[in-house]
Residue, then its C-alpha position, 0 to 999 in steps of 0.5 A: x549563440x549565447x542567447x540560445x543557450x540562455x533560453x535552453x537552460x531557462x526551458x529546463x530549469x522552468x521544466x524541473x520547477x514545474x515537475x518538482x511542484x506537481x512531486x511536492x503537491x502529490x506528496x501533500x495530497x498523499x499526506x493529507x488524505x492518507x486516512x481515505x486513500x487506505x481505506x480506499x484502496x484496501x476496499x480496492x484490494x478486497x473487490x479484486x480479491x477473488x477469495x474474498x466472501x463478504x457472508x464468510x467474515x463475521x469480524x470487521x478485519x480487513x483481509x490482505x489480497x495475498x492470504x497465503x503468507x498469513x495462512x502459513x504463519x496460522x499454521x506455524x501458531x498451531x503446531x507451536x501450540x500443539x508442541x506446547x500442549x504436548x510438553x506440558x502434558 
């Protein structure tokens, strides 16, 4: 019995060391390349964007796939904005 045991504790500890190097090789591989793998998937994110227009932005800036929150904080700009105007009137 106590070879059997050894062998279940050598099967998982061979099972975590594999497990943890596929995890520290993933996360290298995400530090390394991280310059191509965002510019990758934000080009993912606008592809699947059904708003996206390339022909409506004349500007470079990537676009968020949810626009909504940055419409809404546009909107709170300019009625800051106008309340400015307003008051310095």
């Amino acid at each position: 019995m106590g070879e059997k045991n050894k062998e279940k504790v050598g099967s998982i500890t061979k099972t975590v060391m594999v497990v943890a190097g596929f995890v520290i090789g993933w996360v290298g591989i995400e530090l390394a390349f991280r310059p191509f793998l965002k510019s990758g998937r934000s080009a993912m994110d606008r592809s699947l964007n059904p708003d996206y227009d390339p022909d409506d932005s004349d500007d470079l800036v990537k676009r968020p796939l949810d626009a909504s929150k940055e419409e809404e904080q546009n909107e709170g700009k300019a009625e800051n904005e106008e309340e400015d105007l307003k008051a310095a009137s």
